[in-house]
C-alpha positions as CSV (number, residue, x, y, z in Angstrom):
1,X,62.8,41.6,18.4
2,X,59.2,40.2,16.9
3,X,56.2,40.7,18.0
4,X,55.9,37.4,19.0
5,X,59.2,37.9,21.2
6,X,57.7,40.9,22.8
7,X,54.6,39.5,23.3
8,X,56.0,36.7,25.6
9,X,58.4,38.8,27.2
10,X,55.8,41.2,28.3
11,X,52.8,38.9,28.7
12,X,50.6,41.4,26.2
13,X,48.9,39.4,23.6
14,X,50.0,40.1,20.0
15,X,46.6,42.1,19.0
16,X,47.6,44.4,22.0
17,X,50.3,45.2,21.1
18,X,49.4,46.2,17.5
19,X,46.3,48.1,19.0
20,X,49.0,50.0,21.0
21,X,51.3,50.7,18.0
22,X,48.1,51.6,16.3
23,X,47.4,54.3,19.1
24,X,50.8,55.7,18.8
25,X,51.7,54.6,21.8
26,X,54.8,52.1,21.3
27,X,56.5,51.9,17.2
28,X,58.3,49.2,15.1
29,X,60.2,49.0,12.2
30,X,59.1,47.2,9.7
31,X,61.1,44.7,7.6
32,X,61.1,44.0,3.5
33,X,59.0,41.0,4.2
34,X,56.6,43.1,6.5
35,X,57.4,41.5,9.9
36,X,57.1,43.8,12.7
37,X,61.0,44.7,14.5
38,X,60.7,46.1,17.9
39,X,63.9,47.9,20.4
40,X,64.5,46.3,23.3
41,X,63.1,49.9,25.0
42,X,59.8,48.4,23.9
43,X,59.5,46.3,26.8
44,X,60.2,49.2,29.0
45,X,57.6,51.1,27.4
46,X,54.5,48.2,27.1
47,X,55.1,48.0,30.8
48,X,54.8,52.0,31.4
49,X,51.3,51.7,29.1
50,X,50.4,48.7,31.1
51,X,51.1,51.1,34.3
52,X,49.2,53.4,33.3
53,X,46.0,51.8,32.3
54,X,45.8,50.4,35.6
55,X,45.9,53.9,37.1
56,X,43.0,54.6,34.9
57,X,44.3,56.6,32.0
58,X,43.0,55.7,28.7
59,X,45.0,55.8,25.7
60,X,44.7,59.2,24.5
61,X,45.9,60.6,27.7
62,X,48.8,57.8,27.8
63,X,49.8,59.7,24.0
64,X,50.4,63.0,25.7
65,X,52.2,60.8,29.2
66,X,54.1,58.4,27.9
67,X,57.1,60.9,26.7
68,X,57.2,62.1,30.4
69,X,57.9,58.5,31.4
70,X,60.9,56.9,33.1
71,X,61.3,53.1,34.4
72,X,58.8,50.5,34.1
73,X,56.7,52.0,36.8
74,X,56.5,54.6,35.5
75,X,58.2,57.7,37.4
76,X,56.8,60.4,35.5
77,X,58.8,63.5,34.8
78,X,58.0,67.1,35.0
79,X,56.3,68.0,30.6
80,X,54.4,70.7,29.3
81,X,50.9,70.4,30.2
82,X,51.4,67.2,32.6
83,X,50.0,68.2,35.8
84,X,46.9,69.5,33.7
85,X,46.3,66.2,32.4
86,X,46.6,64.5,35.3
87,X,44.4,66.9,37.3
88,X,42.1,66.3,34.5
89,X,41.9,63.0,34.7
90,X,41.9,62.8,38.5
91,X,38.5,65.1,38.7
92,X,36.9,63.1,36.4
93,X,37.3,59.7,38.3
94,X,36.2,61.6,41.5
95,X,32.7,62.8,39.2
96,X,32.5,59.1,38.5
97,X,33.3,58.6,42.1
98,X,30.5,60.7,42.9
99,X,27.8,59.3,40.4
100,X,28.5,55.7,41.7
101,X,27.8,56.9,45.3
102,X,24.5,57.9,44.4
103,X,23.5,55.4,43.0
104,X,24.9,52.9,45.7
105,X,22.5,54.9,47.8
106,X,19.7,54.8,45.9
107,X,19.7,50.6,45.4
108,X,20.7,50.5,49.3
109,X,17.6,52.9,50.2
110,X,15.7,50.5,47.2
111,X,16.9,47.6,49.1
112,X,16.0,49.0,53.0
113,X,12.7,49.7,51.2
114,X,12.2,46.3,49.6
115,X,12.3,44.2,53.1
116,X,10.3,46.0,55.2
């Protein structure tokens, strides 16, 4: 299918979905007159990247996920070096967890302050 094809199918605009192919993240096959051809697996796979943004991975982590993928979900299979990444990723959203609670504290304490 085109890009355009895939592009309605999946509701990902046509520049995403050449920023993801530019990641590495989902391939085509070009044609002689330079048009973009795309499996139907493609689908599958824009929703699993799609998926997986919204659980916070960016899309260098998604590279090294995304072949441990099943399902539009995804479902993510036991790979080499998986649980490490995801640990990875986890502890650093709980450091940004952190960082945003003290600083909701401070403007709250700011606040308290402010209308006394």
């Amino acid at each position: 299918m085109k890009i355009g094809e895939l592009s309605h199918r999946t509701g990902v605009s046509q520049r995403l979905l050449r920023y993801y192919e530019q990641q590495g993240l989902l391939t085509s096959e070009r044609a002689p007159s330079g048009y973009r051809y795309y499996s139907e697996e493609a689908v599958t796979i824009v929703a699993q990247i799609r998926n997986l943004l919204a659980a916070g991975l960016n899309t260098e982590t998604i590279r090294t996920v995304l072949p441990c993928a099943r399902g539009e979900l995804p479902v993510l299979e036991p790979c080499p070096d998986l649980l490490a990444t995801l640990r990875t990723q986890l502890e650093a959203i709980d450091d940004r967890l952190a960082c945003l609670q003290q600083t909701r504290t401070a403007l709250s304490n700011y606040l308290t302050a402010t209308q006394r």
